[in-house]
C-alpha positions as CSV (number, residue, x, y, z in Angstrom):
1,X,101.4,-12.8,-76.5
2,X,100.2,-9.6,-74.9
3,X,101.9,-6.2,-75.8
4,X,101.2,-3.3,-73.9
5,X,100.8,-0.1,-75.9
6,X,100.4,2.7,-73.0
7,X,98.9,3.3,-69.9
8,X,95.4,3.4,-69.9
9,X,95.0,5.0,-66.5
10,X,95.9,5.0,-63.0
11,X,93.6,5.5,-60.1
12,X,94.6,8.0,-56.9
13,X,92.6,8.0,-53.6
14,X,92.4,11.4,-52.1
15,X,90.8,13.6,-49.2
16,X,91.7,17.0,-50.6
17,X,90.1,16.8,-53.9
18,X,90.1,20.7,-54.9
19,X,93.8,20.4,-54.2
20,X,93.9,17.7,-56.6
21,X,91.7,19.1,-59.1
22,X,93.7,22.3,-59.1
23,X,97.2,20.8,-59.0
24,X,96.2,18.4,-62.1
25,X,94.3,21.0,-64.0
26,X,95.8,24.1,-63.7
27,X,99.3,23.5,-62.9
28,X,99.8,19.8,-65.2
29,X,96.9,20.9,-67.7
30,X,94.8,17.7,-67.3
31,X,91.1,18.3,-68.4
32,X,87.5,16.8,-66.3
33,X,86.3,14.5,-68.6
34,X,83.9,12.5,-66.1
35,X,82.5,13.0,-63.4
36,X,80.2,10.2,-61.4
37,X,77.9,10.9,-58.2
38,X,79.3,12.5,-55.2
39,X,78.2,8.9,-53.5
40,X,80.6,6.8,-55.9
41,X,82.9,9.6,-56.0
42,X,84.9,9.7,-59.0
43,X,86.4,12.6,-61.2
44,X,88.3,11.1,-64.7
45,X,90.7,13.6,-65.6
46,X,91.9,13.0,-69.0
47,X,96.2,13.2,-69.4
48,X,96.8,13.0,-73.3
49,X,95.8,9.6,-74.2
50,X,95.4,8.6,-70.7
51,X,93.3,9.0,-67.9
52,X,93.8,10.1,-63.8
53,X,91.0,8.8,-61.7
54,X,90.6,11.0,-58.6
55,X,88.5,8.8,-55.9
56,X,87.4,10.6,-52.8
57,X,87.9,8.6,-50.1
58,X,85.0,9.1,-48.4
59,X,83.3,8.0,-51.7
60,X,81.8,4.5,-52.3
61,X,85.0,3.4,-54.1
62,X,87.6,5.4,-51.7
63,X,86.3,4.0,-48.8
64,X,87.0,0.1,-50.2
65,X,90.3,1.6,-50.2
66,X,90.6,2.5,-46.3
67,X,92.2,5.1,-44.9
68,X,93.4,8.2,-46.8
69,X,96.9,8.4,-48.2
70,X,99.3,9.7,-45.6
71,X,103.0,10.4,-45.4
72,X,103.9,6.7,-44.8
73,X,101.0,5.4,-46.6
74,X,101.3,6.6,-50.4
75,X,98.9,5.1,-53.1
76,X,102.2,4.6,-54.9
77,X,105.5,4.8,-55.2
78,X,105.2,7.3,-58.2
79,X,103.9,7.8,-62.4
80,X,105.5,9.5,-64.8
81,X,103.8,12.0,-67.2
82,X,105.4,12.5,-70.5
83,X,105.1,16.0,-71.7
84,X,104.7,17.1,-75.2
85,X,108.3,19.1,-76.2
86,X,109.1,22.2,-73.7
87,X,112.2,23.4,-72.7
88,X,113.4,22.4,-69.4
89,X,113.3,26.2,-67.6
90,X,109.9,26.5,-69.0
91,X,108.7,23.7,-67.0
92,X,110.5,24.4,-64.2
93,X,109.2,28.4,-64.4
94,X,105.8,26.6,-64.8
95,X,105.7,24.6,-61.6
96,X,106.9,27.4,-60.1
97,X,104.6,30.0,-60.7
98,X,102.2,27.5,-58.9
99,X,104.2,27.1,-56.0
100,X,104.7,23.2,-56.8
101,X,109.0,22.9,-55.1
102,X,110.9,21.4,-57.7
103,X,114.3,19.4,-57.3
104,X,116.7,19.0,-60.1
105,X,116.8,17.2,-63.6
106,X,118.2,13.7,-64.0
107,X,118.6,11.3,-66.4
108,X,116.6,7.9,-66.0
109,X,115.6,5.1,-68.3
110,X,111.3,4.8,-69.1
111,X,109.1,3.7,-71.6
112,X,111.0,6.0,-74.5
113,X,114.7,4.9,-72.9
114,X,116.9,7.7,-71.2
115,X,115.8,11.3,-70.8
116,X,115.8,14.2,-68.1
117,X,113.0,14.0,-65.7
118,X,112.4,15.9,-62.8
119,X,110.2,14.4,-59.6
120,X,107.3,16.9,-58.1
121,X,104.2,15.6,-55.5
122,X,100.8,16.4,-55.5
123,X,98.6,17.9,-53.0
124,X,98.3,14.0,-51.7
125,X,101.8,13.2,-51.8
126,X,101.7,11.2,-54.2
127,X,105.4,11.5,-56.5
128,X,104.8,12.5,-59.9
129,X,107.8,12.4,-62.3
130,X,107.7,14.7,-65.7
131,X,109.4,14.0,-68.8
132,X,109.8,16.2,-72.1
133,X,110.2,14.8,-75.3
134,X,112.9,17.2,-76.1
């Protein structure tokens, strides 16, 4: 039997890469650790022990993809991101600093059972939920 141990990575089209690159860098921390040709167009972005693929759309592998991700027509419903321990107001005076709008805390069940989360969206709209190991 197969047992999953974590998520490898996950793959987002996009048409406002800089947006991207910013929001995943210098507001979630993520680091470039690859970067292809501008013709395949692909940027890894490494997320702990995981990796983000940014894929421009207008790329070789975006464009198998079709048309770029729009309000009705996400990429995905949403990932989650487990953080390393922070308080919840320093996250929350984190995203805001960088302009990211930020609802409220919840509790909800994932990979490490119940904890507060919060829900944010990238430049692309795609839902990206945060969880802290406190």
């Amino acid at each position: 039997m197969l047992e999953i141990a974590a998520i490898d990575h996950i793959v987002l089209r996009t048409d406002k890469l800089d947006a991207m690159l910013d929001f995943y860098c210098n507001v979630l921390g993520c680091t470039i650790e690859r970067e292809t040709s501008k013709e395949l167009g692909l940027i890894q972005l490494r997320a702990g022990t995981a990796l983000i693929d940014l894929v421009t759309i207008d790329g070789k592998l975006g464009q198998l993809g079709g048309n770029a991700p729009a309000d009705k027509d996400n990429n995905l419903d949403h990932f989650c991101l487990q953080l390393k321990p922070i308080s919840e107001s320093a996250i929350l005076e984190h995203l805001k600093s960088h302009g990211v709008h930020v609802g409220e805390f919840d509790e909800r069940y994932g990979a490490q059972g119940f904890g507060q989360s919060l829900y944010i969206q990238d430049p692309q709209g795609n839902t990206v939920e945060l969880r802290s190991q406190i």
